[in-house]
C-alpha atoms as one frame of an Amber mdcrd trajectory, in Angstrom:
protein
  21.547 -17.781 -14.825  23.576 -21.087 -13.930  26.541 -18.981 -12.641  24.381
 -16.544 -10.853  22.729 -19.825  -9.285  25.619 -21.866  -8.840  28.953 -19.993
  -8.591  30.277 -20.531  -5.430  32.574 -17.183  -5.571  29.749 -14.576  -4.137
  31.902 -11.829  -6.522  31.379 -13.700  -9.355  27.478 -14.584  -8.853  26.620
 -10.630  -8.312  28.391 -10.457 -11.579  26.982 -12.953 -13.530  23.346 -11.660
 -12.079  24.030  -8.305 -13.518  24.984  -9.546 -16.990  21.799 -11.995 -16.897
  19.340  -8.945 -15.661  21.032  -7.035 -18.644  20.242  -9.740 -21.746  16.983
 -10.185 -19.979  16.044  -6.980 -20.461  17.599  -6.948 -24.140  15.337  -9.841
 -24.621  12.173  -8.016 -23.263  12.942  -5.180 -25.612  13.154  -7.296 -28.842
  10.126  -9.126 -27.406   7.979  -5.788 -27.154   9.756  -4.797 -30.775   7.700
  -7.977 -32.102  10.181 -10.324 -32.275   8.382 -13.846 -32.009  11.704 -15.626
 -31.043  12.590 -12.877 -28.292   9.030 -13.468 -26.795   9.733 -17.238 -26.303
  13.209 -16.906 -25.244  11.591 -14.297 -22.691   8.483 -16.214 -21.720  11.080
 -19.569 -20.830  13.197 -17.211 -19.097  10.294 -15.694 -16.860   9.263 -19.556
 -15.760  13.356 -19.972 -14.707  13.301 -17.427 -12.780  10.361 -18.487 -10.769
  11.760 -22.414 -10.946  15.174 -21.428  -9.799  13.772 -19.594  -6.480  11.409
 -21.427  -5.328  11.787 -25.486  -6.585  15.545 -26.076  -7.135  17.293 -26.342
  -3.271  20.692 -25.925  -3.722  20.829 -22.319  -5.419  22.079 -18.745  -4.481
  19.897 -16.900  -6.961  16.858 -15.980  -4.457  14.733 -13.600  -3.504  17.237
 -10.559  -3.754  17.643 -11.613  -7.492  14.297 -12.076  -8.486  13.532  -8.948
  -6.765  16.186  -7.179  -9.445  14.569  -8.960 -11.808  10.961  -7.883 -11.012
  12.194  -3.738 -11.026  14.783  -3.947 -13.225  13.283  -5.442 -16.270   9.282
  -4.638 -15.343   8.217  -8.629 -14.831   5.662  -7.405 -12.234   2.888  -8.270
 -14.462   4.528 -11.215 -16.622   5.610 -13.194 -12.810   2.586 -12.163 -10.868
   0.260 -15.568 -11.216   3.313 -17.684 -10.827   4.508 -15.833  -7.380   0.628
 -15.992  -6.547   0.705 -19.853  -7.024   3.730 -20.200  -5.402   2.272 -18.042
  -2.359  -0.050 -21.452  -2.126   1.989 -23.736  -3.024   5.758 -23.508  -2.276
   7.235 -26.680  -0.397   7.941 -24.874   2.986   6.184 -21.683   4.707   9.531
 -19.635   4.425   9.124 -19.954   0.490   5.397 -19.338   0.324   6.160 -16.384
   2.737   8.797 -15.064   0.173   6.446 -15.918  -2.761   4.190 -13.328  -1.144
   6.759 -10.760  -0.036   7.656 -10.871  -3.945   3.755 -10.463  -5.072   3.361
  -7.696  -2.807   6.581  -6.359  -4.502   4.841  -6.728  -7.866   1.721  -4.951
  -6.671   3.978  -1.928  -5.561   5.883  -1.808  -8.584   2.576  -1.712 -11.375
   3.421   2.024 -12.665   2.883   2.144 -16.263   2.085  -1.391 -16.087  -1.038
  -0.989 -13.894  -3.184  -2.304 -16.662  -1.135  -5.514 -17.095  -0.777  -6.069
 -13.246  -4.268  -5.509 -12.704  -5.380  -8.217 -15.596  -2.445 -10.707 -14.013
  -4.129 -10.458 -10.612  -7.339 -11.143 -11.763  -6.276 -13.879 -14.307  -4.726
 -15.311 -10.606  -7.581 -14.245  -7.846  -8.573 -17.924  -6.736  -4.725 -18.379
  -6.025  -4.486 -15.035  -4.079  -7.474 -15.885  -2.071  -6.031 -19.255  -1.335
  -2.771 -17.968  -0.758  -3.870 -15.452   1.996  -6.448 -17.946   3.152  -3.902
 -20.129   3.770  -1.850 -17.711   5.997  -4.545 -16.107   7.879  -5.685 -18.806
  10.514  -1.864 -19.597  11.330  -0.873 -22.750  11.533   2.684 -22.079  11.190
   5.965 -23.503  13.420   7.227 -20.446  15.022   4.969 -17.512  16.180   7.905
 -14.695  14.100   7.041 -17.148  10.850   3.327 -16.455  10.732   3.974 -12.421
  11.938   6.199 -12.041   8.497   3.857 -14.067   6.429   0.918 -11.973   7.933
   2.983  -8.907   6.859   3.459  -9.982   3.487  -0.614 -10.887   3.022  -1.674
  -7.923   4.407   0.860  -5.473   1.705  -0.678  -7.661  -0.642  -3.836  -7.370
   0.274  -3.066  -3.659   0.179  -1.230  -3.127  -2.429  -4.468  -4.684  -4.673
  -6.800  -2.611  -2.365  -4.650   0.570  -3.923  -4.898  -0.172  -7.574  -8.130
  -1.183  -7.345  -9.145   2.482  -6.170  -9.875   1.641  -2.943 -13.108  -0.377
  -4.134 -15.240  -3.014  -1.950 -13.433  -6.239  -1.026 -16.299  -7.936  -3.114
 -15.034  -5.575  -6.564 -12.108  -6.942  -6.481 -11.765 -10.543  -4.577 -15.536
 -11.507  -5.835 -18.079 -12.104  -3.207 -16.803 -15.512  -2.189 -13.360 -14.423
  -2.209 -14.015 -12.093   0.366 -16.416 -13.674   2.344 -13.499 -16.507   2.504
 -10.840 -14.222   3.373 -13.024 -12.408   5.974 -13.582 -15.850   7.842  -9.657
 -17.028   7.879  -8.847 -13.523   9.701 -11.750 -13.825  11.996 -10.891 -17.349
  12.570  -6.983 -15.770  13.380  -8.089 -13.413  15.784  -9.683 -15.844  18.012
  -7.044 -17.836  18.188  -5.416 -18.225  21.947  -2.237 -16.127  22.724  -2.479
 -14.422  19.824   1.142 -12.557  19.058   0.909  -8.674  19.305   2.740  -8.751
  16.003   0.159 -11.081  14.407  -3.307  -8.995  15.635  -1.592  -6.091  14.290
  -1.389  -7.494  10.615  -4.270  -9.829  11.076  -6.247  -5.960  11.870  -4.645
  -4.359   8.697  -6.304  -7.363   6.350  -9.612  -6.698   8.476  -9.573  -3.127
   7.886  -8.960  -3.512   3.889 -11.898  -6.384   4.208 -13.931  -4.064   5.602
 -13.530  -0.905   3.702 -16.874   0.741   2.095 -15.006   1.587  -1.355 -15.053
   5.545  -2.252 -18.458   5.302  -4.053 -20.415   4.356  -0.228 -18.092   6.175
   1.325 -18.893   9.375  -0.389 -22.629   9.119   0.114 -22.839  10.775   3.695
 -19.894  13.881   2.856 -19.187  15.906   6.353 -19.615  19.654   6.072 -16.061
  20.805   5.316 -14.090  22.157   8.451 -13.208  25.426   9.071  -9.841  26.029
   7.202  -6.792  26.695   9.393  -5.470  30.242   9.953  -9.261  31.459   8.581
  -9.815  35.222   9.805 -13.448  35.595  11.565 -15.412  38.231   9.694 -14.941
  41.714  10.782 -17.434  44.622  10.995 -17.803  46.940   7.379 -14.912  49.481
   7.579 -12.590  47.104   9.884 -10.932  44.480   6.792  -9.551  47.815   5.823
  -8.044  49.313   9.019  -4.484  48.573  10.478  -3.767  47.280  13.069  -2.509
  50.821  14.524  -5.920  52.273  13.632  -8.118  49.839  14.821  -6.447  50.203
  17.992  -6.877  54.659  18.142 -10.394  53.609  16.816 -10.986  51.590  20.158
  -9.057  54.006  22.056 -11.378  56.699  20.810 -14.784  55.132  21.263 -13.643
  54.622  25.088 -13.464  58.416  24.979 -16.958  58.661  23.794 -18.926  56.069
  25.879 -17.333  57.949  28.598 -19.862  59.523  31.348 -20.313  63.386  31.007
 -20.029  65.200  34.740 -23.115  66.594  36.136 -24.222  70.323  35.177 -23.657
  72.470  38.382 -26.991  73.287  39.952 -27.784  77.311  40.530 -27.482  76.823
  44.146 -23.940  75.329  43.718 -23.275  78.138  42.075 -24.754  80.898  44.674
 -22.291  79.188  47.259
C-alpha cells in the first residue's frame, strides 16, 4: 500500500497496486475460510483504503485504486458506510463528490453480494440522506462541480432505487429521509440560473423521489396492446386459403355479383 501511495515512479505504483489488490484478496479468502487473524488483517486493511483516499493529501493511490479494489476483491458491501460518510464528510467537495462516485460504484457492483450491500446501506441511511442532502441545494464553487456531484447522487440514488425493487422512496430512505431529500431537490430547482446540466440530474433524483413502487403501480394495469405483426381475424374457410386462392376466390365472386343481360322481349324477337 505505501509504494502504491508513495512511489514516485508511476511504473512501479501500478505494480505495487496489483500485488496489494492480490494479498488483499488472499486475505479476504482466508477471512471468509474463518480465519480470525485474516478477518482483522482484512477489516484494518478496508479502513486504509478508505484513509489513504480520502484523509492523507500527498498520495497517488485514489479513486482509480480504490475502484480496483471495490471490483476486484468484492469490498462493495464491507466500504459502503465509510464511502457514505465520507460522501458527508470529506474535507473538500471534489472528495465528497468522489466518495459518492465510489458509493454509486458499490451500489452497481452488489451481484451476489446484494444481501450484504443492501444491509450496509441501511446500517448507513442517515449518512446517505445527509450526503445527498448536502449536494442537492448546491452550494458549491463552480457550476461543472455541483453538475458531477449531482451525477454521482442521482446513480446513487438509483442504483439503491434498483436493488430495492423499485419500492417507494419512503421503503427504503424512511419517511423523513425522503421527505428531506424531496425538499433539498425542490429547494435546487428553484434556484436562479439553474445549469442545464444540474436540472437534468436534479430531475433524475425527483423522478426516483417520486416513483409509486411496483406494488401502486400495478393497481390500475392498462389493457395489453395489440401485439405487433398480429393478423386480423379472417372469415371461416380464409386462415386456410393461399394467397393465390384467395385471390381466384375474389376474382370469381366478381363473376357472380355480376348483372345478368335482359331476356329479349317477343317483339324483339318478331323484328
Amino acid at each position: 500500500m505505501y509504494m502504491a501511495a508513495r512511489e514516485k515512479e508511476g511504473d512501479v505504483r501500478t505494480a505495487a497496486s496489483k500485488c496489494y489488490l492480490m494479498l488483499l484478496r488472499a486475505v479476504l479468502a482466508a477471512a471468509r475460510g474463518g480465519s480470525a487473524a485474516a478477518a482483522a488483517l482484512a477489516e484494518a486493511q478496508q479502513a486504509a483504503i478508505v484513509a489513504e483516499v480520502f484523509d492523507k493529501k500527498k498520495t497517488h493511490w485514489g479513486l482509480a485504486a480504490a475502484s480496483d479494489a471495490v471490483k476486484q476483491c468484492a469490498l462493495a458491501a464491507a466500504l459502503l458506510p465509510a464511502l457514505l460518510d465520507k460522501a458527508a464528510s470529506a474535507r473538500t467537495e471534489f472528495l465528497r463528490t468522489e466518495a459518492l462516485q465510489l458509493c454509486a460504484l458499490c451500489l452497481r457492483a452488489a451481484g451476489p453480494q446484494r444481501a450484504e450491500v443492501l444491509a450496509a446501506a441501511g446500517s448507513a441511511m442517515p449518512a446517505f440522506v445527509k450526503a445527498l442532502a448536502k449536494v442537492a441545494p448546491g452550494g458549491f464553487s463552480k457550476p461543472p462541480r455541483w453538475a458531477d456531484a449531482l451525477k454521482q447522487a442521482a446513480s446513487c440514488l438509483e442504483g439503491l432505487h434498483a436493488l430495492h425493487a423499485k419500492a417507494e422512496a419512503a421503503a427504503f430512505l424512511g419517511a423523513d429521509g425522503a421527505k428531506q431529500l424531496r425538499a433539498a431537490v425542490r429547494h435546487g430547482l428553484s434556484a436562479d440560473d439553474l445549469p442545464p446540466k444540474c436540472a437534468t440530474q436534479l430531475q433524475r433524483m425527483k423522478k426516483v423521489l417520486e416513483a409509486k413502487g411496483a406494488a401502486a403501480a400495478g393497481a390500475s394495469v392498462p389493457a395489453p396492446a395489440k401485439a405487433k405483426g398480429a393478423k386480423e381475424a379472417r372469415a371461416p374457410g380464409s386462415a386456410d386459403k393461399s394467397p393465390a386462392k384467395r385471390k381466384a376466390a375474389a376474382a370469381l365472386g366478381g363473376v357472380k355479383k355480376a348483372k345478368k343481360a335482359p331476356a329479349a322481349t317477343p317483339e324483339a324477337v318478331q323484328a
